[in-house]
C-alpha positions as CSV (number, residue, x, y, z in Angstrom):
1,X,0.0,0.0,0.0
2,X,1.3,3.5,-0.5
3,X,1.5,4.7,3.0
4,X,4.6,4.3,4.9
5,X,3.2,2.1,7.7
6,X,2.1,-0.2,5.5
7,X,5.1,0.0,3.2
8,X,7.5,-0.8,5.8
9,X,5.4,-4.4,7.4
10,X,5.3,-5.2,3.6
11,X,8.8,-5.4,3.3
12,X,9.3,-6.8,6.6
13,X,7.2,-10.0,5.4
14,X,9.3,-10.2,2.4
15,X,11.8,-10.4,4.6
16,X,10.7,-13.4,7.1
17,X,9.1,-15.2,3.8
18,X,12.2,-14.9,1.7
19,X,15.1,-15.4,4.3
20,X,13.4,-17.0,7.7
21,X,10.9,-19.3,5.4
22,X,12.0,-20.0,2.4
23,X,9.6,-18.2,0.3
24,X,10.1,-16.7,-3.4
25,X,7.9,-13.7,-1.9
26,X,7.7,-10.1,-4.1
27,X,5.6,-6.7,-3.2
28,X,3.1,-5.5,-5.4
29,X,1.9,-1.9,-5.0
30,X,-1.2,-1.8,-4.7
31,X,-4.1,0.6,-2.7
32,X,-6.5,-0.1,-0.4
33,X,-9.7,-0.5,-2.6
34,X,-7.9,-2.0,-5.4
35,X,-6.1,-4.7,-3.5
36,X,-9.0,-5.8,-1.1
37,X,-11.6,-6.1,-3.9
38,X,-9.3,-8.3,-6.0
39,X,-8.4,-10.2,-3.3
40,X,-12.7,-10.9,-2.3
41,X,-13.0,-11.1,-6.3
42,X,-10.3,-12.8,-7.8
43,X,-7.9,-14.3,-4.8
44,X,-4.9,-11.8,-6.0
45,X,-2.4,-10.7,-4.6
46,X,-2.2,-13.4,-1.8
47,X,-1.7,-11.4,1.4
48,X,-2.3,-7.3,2.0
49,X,-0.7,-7.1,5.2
50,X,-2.0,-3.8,6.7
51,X,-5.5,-3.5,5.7
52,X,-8.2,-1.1,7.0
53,X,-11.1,-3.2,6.5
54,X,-13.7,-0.5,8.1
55,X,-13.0,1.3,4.8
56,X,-14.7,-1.5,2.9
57,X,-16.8,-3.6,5.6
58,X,-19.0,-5.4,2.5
59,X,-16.1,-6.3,0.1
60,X,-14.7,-7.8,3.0
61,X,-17.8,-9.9,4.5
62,X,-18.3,-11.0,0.5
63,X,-15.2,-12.3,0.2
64,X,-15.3,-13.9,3.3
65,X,-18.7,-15.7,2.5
66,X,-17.3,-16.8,-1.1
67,X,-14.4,-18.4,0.9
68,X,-11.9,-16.0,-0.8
69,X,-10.4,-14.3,1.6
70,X,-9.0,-15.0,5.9
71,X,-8.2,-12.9,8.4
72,X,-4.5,-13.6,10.0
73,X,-2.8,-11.0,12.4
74,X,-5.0,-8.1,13.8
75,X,-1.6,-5.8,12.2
76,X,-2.3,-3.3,14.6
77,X,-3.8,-4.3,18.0
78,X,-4.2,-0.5,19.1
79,X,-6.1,0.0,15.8
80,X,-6.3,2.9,13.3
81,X,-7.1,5.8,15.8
82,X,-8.4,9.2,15.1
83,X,-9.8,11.9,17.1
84,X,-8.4,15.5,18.8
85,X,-4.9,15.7,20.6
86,X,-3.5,17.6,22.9
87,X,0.9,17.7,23.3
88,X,2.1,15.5,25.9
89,X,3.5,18.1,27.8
90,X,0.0,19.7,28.0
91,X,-1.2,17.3,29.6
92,X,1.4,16.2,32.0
93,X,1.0,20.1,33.2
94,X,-2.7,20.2,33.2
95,X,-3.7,16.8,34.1
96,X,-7.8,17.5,34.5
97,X,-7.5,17.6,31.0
98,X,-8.8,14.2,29.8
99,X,-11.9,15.3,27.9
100,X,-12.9,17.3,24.7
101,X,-15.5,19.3,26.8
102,X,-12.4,19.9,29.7
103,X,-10.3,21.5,26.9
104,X,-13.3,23.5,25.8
105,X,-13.6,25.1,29.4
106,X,-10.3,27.2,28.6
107,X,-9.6,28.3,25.2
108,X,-7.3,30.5,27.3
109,X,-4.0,27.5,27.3
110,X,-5.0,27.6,23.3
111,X,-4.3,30.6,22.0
112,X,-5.4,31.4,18.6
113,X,-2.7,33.5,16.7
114,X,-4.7,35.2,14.5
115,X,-7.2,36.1,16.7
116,X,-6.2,37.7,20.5
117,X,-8.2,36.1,23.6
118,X,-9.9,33.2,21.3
119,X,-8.8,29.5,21.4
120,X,-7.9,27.6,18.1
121,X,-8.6,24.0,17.1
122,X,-6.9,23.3,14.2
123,X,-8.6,21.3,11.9
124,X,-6.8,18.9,8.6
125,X,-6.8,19.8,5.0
126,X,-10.3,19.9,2.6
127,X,-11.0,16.6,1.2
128,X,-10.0,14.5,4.3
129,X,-12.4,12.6,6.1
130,X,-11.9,13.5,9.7
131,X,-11.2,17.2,8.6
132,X,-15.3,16.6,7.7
133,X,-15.9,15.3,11.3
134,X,-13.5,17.6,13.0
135,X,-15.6,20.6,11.3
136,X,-18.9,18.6,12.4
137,X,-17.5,17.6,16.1
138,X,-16.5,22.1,16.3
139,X,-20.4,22.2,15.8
140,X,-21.8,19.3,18.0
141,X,-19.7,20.6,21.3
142,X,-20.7,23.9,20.8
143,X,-17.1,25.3,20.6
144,X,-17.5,28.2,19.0
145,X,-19.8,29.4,21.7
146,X,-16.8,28.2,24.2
147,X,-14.3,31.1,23.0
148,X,-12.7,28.6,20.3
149,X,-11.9,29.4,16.3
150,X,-11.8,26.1,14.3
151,X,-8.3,26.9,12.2
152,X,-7.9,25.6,8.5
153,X,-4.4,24.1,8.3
154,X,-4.5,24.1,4.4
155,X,-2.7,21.0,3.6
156,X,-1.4,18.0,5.9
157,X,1.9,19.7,5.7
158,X,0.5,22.8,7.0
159,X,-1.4,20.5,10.0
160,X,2.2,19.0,10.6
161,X,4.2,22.5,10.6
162,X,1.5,23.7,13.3
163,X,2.1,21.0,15.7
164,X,5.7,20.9,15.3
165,X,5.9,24.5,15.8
166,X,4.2,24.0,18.9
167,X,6.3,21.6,19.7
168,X,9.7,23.8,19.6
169,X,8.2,26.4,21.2
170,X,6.2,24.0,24.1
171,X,3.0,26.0,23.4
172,X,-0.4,24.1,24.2
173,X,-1.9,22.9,21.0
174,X,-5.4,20.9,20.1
175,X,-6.3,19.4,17.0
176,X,-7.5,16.4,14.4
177,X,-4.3,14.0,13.9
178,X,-4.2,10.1,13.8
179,X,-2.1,7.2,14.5
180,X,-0.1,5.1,13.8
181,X,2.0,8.2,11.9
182,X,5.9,9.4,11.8
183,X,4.7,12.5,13.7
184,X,3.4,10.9,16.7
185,X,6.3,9.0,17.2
186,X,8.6,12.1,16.9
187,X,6.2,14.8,19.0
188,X,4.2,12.5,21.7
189,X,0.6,13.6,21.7
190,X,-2.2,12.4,24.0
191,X,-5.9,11.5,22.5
192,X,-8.8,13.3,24.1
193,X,-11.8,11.5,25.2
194,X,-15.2,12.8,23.8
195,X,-16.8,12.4,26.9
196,X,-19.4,10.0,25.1
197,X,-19.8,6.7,23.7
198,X,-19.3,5.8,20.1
199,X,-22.9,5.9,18.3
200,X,-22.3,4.5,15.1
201,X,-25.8,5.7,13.4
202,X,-25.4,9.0,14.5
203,X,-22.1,8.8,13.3
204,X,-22.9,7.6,9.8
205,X,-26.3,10.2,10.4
206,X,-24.4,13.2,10.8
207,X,-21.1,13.1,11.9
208,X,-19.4,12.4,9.0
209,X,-21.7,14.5,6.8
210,X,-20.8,18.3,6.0
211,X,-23.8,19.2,5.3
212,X,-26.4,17.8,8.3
213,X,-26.8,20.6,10.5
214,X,-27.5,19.2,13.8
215,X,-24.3,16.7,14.5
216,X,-24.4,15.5,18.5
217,X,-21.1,14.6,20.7
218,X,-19.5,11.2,19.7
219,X,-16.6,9.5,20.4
220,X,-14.5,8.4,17.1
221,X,-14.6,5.1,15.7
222,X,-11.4,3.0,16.3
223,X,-10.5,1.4,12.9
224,X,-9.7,-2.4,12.8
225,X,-6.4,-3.2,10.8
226,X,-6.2,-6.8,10.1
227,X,-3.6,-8.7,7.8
228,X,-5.5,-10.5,4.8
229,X,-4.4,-13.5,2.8
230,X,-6.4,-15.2,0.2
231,X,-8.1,-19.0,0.7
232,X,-5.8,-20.4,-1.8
233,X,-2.3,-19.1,-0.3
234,X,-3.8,-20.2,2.9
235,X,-3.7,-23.7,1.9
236,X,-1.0,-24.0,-0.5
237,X,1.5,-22.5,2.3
238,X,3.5,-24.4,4.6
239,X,1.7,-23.9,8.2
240,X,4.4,-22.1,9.6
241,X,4.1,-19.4,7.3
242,X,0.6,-18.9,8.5
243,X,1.6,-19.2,12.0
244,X,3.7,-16.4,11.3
245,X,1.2,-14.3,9.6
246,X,-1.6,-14.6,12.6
247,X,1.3,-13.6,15.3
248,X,2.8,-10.5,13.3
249,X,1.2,-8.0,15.2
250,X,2.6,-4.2,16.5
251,X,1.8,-1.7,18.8
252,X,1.1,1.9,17.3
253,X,3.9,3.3,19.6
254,X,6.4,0.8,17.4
255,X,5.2,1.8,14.3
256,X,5.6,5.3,14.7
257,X,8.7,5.4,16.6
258,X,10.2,3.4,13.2
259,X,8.3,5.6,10.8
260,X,10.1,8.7,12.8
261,X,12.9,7.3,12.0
262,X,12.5,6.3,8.6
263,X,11.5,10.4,8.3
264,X,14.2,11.4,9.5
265,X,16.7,9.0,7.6
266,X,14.6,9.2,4.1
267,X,14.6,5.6,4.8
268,X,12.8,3.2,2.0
269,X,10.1,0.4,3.6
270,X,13.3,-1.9,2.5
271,X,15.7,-0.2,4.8
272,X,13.5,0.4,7.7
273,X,12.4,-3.1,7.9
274,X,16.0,-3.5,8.5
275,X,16.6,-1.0,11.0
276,X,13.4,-2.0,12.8
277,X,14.7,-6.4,12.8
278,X,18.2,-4.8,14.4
279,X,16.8,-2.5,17.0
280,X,13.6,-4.8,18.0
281,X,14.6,-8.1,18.0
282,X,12.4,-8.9,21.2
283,X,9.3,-8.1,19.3
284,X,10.1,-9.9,15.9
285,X,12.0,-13.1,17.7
286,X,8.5,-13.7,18.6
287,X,6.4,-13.8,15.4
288,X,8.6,-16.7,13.9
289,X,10.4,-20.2,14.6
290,X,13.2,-20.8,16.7
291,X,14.9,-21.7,13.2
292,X,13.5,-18.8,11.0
293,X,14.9,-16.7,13.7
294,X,18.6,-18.0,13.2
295,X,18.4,-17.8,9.2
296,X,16.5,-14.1,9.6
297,X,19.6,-13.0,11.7
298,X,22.1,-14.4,9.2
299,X,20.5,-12.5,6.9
300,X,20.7,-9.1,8.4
């Protein structure tokens, strides 16, 4: 896939198939829509290691029920997790701050910088999803009325630049990001609660519509990241290669500690795969044989 998570656990599978297993194993680029619905379809390619199957919940099911398509690993345990952030250090200082409605109470710690004595949410670029529920979520916890401007970043470069900027300067900042992502692993950012349960209907309802005028409170959706591997590689495999594939499993906080790195470093998925076997060898040791391990090492 062509995000840098997903890059990066691509190439570390080609690694443990190829060198630990035995495998003649290659990466195809592929998309997140594309891949899963040939996989459901057509079988091919035979595994998509990180995929966000909320994104497509009925390709899924109907590959499932045509006995196309397994689930191995849940990739990432934490799951795909959105919502409004506040610096670490913000929170460490100010620790009453757990909600979204706490934060609202003082728009005085979030200084807007355009505008003198209002706070500023900053929001992500046009076209983004959560920049839609961010804009709805402004409206539903009446934030306006709480002394708080809702700041268009412009582009996910410009959402970056604002929280790094806070960063170097250890000003108080709150706004849309996600993880797992390089940014979070290089600036630590805690998630606020909503204050409310998840409510999916009213979330499909509203929430995630620009255009419905009365959104309520909710609490984001955490997105379930699963590896998927067609029926037919399933069974044609050696089991130990499966075994493999339902164990591989990472915690957001190592994925975007190695994306930071591979950041920093301009790093391919190809070279931080390897940076990631030589630095976490506790993790990886535990995915795969006692003898995959030895041949892995040799490798490296």
């Amino acid at each position: 896939m062509n995000w840098q998570s997903a890059e990066v656990l691509s190439a570390i599978d080609k690694f443990v198939l190829s060198n630990g297993y035995g495998c003649d194993a290659e990466v195809t680029i592929g998309d997140t829509v594309p891949t899963i619905t040939s996989m459901a379809e057509k079988g091919q390619p035979d595994v998509a290691p990180e995929a966000w199957i909320d994104l497509l919940p009925d390709v899924v099911k109907h590959g499932m029920d045509e006995g196309k398509l397994v689930t191995a690993a849940t990739a990432l345990p934490d799951g795909g997790v959105q919502g409004w952030w506040i610096p670490k250090y913000v929170a460490d200082a100010h620790p009453d701050l757990k909600t979204i409605g706490d934060v609202l109470k003082h728009p005085e710690l979030f200084p807007d910088p355009e505008h003198a004595g209002k706070g500023a949410i900053f929001n992500g670029p046009q076209g983004w999803g959560g920049t839609v529920v961010t804009a709805q979520l402004y409206k539903a916890f009446a934030a306006e009325n709480a002394g708080f401007d809702l700041v268009d970043t412009g582009s996910a470069a410009g959402l970056d630049g604002s929280i790094a900027k806070a960063y170097e300067r250890k000003q108080a900042w709150v706004g849309y990001y996600w993880s797992p992502t390089a940014l979070l692993g290089k600036y630590p950012m805690v998630k606020l609660d909503a204050g409310v349960p998840h409510d999916a209907a009213e979330w499909k309802r509203c929430n995630t519509v620009a255009s419905c005028p009365d959104p309520k409170p909710n609490a984001w959706p955490v997105d379930h990241v699963y590896t998927l591997v067609s029926k037919t590689f399933s069974e044609r495999v050696n089991p130990s290669v499966m075994d493999y594939l339902k164990k591989r499993a990472w915690s957001n906080a190592t994925v975007n500690a190695l994306m930071s790195w591979m950041t920093d470093n301009q790093a391919s998925g190809e070279e931080g795969a390897k940076h990631f076997f030589k630095e976490n060898p506790d993790i990886w040791a535990k995915w795969v044989s006692p003898d995959a391990a030895k041949k892995i090492k040799a490798a490296l």
